[in-house]
N, C-alpha and C positions, 0 to 999 in steps of 0.2 A: 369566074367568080369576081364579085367588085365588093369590097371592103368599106364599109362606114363607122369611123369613129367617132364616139362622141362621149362627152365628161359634163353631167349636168354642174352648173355654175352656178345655180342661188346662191350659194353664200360661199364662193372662190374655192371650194375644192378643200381637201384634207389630204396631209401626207399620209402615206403608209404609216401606220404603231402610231396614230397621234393618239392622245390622250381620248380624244372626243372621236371616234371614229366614226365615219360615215356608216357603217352597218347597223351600228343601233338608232341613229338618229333618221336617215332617209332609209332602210330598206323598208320598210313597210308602205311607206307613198310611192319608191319608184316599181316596186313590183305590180301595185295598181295601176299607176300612170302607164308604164311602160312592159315591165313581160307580161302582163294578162292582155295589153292589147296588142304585141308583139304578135303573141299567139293567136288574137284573132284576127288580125289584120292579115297574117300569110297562110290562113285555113280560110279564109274569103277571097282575096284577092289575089293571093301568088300562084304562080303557073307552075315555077319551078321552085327549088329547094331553097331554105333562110334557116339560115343558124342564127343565133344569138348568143352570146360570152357579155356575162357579169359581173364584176366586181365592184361591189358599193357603187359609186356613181360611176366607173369605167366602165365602157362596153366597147364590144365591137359587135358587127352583124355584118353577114355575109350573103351575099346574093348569088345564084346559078347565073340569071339573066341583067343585063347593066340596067336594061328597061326599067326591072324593078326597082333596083338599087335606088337610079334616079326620082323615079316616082314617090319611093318611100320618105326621101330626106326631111322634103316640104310637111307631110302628112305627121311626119315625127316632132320637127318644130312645133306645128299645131299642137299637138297633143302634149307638146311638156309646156305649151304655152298657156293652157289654162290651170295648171298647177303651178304658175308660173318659176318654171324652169327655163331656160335656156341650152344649149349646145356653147359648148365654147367655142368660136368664131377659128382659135387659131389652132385647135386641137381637132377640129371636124373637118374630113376629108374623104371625096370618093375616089379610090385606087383599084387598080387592075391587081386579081390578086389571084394563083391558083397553075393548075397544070399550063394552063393554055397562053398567062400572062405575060411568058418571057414572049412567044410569039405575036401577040397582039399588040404589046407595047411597042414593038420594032415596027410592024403592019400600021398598024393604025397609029401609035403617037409618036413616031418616029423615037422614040425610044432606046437606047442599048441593051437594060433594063429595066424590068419592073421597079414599081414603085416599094419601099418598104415602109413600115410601121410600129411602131411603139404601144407595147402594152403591159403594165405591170411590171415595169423594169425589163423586159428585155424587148431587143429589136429582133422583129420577126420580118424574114423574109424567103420567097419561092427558091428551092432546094432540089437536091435529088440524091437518092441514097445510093448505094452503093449498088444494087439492079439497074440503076439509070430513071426509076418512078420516081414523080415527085414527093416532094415531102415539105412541109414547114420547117424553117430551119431558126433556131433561136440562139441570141448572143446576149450577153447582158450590154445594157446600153452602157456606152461609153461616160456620158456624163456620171452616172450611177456610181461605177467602177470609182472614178476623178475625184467623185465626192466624198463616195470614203475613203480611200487612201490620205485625204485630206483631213478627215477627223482623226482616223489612225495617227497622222504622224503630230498633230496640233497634241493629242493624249501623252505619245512616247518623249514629248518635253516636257510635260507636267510630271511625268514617272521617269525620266533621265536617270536619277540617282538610285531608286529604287531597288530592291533587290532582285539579281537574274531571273531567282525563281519565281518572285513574283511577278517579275515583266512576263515570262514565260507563258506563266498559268493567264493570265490575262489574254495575251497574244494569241493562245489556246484558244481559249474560249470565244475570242472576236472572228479568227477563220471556222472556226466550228459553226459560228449562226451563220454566217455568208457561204457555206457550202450549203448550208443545211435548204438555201432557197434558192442559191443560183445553181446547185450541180443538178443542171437535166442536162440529158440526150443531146451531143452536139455543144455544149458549151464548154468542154474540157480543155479548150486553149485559153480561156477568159480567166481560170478558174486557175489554173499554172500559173496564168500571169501576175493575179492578184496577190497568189501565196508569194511568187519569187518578189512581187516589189514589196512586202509587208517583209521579206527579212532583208533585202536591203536599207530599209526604213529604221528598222532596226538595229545593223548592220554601225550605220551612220552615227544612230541615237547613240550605243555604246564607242565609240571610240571618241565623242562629244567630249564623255565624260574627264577626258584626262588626257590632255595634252602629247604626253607621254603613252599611248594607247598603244599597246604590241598586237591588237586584236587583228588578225589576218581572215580573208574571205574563207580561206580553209577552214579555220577554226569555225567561224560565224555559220558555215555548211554544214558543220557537226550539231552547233549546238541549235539550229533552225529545224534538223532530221529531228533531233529529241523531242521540241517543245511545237511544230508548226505542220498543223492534220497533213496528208500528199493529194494532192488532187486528185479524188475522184468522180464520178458519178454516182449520184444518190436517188433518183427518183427515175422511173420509167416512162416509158413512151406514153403519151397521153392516151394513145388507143387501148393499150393493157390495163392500164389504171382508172379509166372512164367509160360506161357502157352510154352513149347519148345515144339519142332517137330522132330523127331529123322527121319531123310532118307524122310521126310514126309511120316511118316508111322504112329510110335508109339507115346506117350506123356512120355515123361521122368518123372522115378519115380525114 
């Protein structure tokens, strides 16, 4: 399977939760530009099986055959080329991706590894569960993680003084929306990691407060258990929670 990403670029992209989100303003032109001819393009021309994954202007599409893969990039440019859209140059890439990748990458691209990829905040890359079959395997991407920790702790200096319980409920509520979208299948070390450096962060923030601080990491472990969710998995395996239909043939694993 070979992997093409691509983020249409007319007008630079949108973060996640912006204000102006990409869903109300381009899905209706890239569902024409792009999955209604997705869909006819690989019930005319593809030999073998093509996924496609959408999100506002992010997608990936995935290919059985490289052949394809190859073939389709240029035929894709065309076509967001006259709604004049683009591919972003440094976000568009064709990779080995899939049961067969660890082996081909070594074979053919002298490789150690496959290649991995970025989508939707986490880095995904070829796995294998605990039968030894493969599997996708997803982590939240490192910048991602970097970034908030860093609005976290820029905040716990604006509220330094504040009251415990209010840091608390606050601190609550900010690991409660980042499990809420990073705890999937496989990410449970990301997810540890993020809660233990948010009550270090914390940790720090209160003994800031006063020179003369008795606060000890024993005590800061007590009152982190009270107010800081434990990590764990919230959401299923994508195959339980999605019934997709590949060409209406196969079920997407």
């Amino acid at each position: 399977m070979v992997d093409l990403l691509g983020h249409e670029a007319g007008n630079g992209g949108y973060g996640q939760g912006h204000t102006c989100t990409p869903p109300r303003q381009h899905s209706p032109l890239l569902h024409y530009a792009l999955d209604l001819w997705v869909q006819r393009w690989r019930t005319r021309y593809a030999r073998g099986d093509v996924i496609i994954v959408r999100w506002a202007d992010d997608f990936v599409v995935g290919f059985q055959y490289e052949a394809e893969g190859r073939g389709f990039q240029p035929r894709l440019c065309a076509r967001l080329g006259k709604f004049g859209l683009t591919l972003h140059p440094e976000k568009t890439r064709l990779i080995r991706f899939g049961r067969f990748a660890k082996h081909d990458a070594k074979r053919l691209d002298g490789q150690r590894k496959p290649a991995t990829f970025s989508f939707l905040g986490f880095a995904h890359f070829c796995g294998v569960n605990r039968n030894g079959k493969f599997q996708v395997e997803r982590r939240t991407m490192s910048k991602r993680l970097t970034a908030k920790l860093k609005s976290v702790k820029a905040e716990l200096r604006k509220r330094m003084h504040h009251d415990l319980v209010e840091q608390g409920r606050w601190l609550q509520a900010v690991v409660r929306g980042y499990f809420r979208y990073h705890a999937i299948p496989g990410n449970w070390n990301a997810l540890g990691r993020f809660r233990t450096q948010i009550a270090r962060l914390w940790f720090r923030s209160l003994r800031r407060r006063s020179q003369n601080s008795t606060l000890t990491w024993s005590r800061m472990s007590a009152i982190a258990a009270r107010w800081l969710p434990p990590a764990r998995i919230l959401h299923p395996y994508p195959e339980q929670r999605l019934h997709a239909i590949i060409r209406g043939r196969s079920p997407v694993r």
